[in-house]
N, C-alpha and C positions, 0 to 999 in steps of 0.2 A: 693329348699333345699340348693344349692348352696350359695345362699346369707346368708342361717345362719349362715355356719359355721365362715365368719370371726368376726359377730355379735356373737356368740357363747363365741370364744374365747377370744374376748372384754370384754364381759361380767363376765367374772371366771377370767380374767385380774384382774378386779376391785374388785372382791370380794377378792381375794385372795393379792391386796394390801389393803383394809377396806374402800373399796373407796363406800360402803354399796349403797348412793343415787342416785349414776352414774348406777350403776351396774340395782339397782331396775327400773330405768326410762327405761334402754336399755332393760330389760327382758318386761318390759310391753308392748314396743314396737313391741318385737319379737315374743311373745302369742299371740299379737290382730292381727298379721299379719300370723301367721306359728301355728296353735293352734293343738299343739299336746302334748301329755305328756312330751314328752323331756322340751317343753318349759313351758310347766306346772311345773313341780321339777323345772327349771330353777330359775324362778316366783318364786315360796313356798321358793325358800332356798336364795333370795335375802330378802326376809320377815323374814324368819328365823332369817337371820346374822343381820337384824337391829333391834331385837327385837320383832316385830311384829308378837307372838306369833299367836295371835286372827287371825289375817286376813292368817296366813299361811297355819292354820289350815281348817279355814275358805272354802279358796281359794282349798286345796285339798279333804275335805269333799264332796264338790258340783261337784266332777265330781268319774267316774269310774276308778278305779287304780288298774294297771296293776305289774307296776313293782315295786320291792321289796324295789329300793330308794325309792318311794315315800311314801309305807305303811310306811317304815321305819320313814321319817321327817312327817310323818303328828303322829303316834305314838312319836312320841320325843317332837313333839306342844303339842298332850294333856296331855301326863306326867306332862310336865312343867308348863302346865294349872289346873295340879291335877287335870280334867276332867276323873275318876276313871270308873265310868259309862260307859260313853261313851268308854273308852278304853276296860273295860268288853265287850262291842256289837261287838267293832271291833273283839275283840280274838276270842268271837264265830262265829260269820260270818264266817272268816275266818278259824277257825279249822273246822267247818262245811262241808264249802261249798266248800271251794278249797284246801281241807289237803296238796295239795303237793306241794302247794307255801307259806306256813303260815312260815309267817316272824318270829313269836314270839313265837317262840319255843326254 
């Protein structure tokens, strides 16, 4: 865990100068190596800044989410995808099953 964190802050380095392809190769590195949600949001929101709605969405549908960043940008992917539907299942799910974390309210 140690090792992430100077990888961590490399990484929001580069985002945060638009340095978008540096940022996404270093995140893909740090999931296939440390796979946890942190480096999952990490991941989705290098996808996010370069565009890559589909695979952000994508990339955080296919797992279990916990925290509220994350419902957050995977909700913000299919807005932007107009994926209307899909965003309907998320709300209920979510107002359903875990009322007292529902982001979308």
């Amino acid at each position: 865990l140690a090792v992430s964190e100077p990888v961590t802050a490399a990484i929001w380095f580069c985002l945060n100068h638009c340095d978008y392809s540096n940022a996404a190769f270093l995140a893909e590195r740090l999931h296939a190596e440390v796979s946890s949600e942190d480096t999952l949001y990490l991941l989705a929101t290098c996808y996010y800044r370069q565009g890559n709605t589909k695979q952000a969405a994508h990339l955080l549908s296919s797992h279990t989410l916990l925290s509220p960043e994350s419902k957050y940008l995977l909700g913000k992917c299919l807005f932007e995808q107009e994926k209307w539907d899909f965003l309907n299942v998320l709300y209920f799910i979510e107002s359903t099953f875990y009322p007292a974390t529902n982001v979308f309210v």
